[in-house]
C-alpha positions as a printed Julia matrix, in Angstrom:
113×3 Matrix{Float64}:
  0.0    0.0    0.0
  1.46   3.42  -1.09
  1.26   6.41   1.58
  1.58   9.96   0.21
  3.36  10.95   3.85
  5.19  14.1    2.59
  8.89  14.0    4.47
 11.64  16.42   4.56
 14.55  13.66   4.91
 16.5   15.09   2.49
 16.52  18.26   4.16
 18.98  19.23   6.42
 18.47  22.73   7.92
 21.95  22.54   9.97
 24.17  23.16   7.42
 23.06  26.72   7.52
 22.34  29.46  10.33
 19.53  29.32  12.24
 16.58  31.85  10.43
 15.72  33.36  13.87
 17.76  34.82  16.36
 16.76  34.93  20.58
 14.47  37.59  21.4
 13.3   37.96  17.66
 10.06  38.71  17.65
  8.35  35.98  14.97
  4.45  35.08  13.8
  3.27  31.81  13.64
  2.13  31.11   9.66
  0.41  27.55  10.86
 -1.93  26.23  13.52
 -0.32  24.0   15.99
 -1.75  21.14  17.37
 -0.75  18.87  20.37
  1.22  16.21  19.52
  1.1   14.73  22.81
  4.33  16.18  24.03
  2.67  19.35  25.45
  1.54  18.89  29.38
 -2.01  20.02  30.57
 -3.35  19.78  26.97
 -5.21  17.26  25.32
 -3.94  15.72  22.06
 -5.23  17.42  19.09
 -5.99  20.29  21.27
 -4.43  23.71  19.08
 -1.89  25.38  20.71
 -1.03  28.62  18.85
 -3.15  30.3   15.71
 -1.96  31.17  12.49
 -1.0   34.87  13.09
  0.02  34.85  16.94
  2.71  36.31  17.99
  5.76  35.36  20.12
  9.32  35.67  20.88
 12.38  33.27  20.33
 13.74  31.93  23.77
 15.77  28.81  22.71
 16.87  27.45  19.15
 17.57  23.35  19.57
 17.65  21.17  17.29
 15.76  17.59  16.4
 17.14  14.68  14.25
 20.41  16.54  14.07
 18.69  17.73  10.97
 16.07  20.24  11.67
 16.13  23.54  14.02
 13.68  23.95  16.57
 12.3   27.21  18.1
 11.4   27.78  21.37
  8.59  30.83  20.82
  7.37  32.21  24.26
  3.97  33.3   23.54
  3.62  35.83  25.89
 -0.39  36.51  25.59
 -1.09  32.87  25.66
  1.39  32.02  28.52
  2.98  29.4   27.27
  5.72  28.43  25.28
  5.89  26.06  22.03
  8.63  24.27  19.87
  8.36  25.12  16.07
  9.81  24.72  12.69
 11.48  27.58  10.96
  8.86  26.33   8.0
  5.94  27.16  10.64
  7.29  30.58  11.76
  7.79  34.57   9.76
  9.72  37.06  11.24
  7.42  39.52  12.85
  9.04  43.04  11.65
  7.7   46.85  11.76
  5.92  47.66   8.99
  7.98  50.53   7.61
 10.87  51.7    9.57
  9.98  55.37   9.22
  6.93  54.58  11.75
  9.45  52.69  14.07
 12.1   55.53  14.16
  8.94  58.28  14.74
  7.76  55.91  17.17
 10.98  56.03  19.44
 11.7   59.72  18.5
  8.16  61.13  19.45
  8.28  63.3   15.59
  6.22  62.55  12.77
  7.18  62.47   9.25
  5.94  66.31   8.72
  7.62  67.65  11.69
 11.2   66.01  11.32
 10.6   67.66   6.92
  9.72  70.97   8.93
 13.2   70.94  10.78
């Protein structure tokens, strides 16, 4: 009987550097269920939504092949191993808003100057 299991065996993510780095702030692109391995949770039970947000804490590894992300989750209180493949970097939108952000000017004012 042929299965149609879809595996990444030939992929070895260790040969490069990790995607994330700790404290990055990242966004999950993928539910994530229980697999069993998570305490207080039944299986099957999802863990984090597509779209929440969290922040790297450790970066292990699995299989010697793959990298795994610890993501703290803050607003869920919890934190959850992930694949690189299951996680986008969470960044500002446009760095102009981020620098007017920490600077307390807006676009128009800092032109004014």
């Amino acid at each position: 009987m042929a299965t149609n299991i879809v595996r990444d065996s030939d992929v070895v993510e260790l040969v490069n550097p990790p995607r994330f780095d700790y404290g990055q702030k990242v966004r999950s692109k993928k539910y994530v269920r229980n697999d069993g391995t998570f305490p207080g949770k039944e299986v099957g039970e999802i863990l984090v939504k597509k779209g929440d947000v969290g922040y790297v804490t450790s970066i292990g590894t699995f299989l010697q092949q793959f990298y795994i992300y610890g993501v703290d989750f803050y607003e869920l209180g919890y934190r959850v191993g992930m694949r690189g493949k299951e996680l986008e970097a969470d960044e500002p939108e446009d760095e102009g808003d981020l620098a007017s952000e920490q600077t307390g000017i807006t676009t128009a004012q800092a032109e004014e100057a």
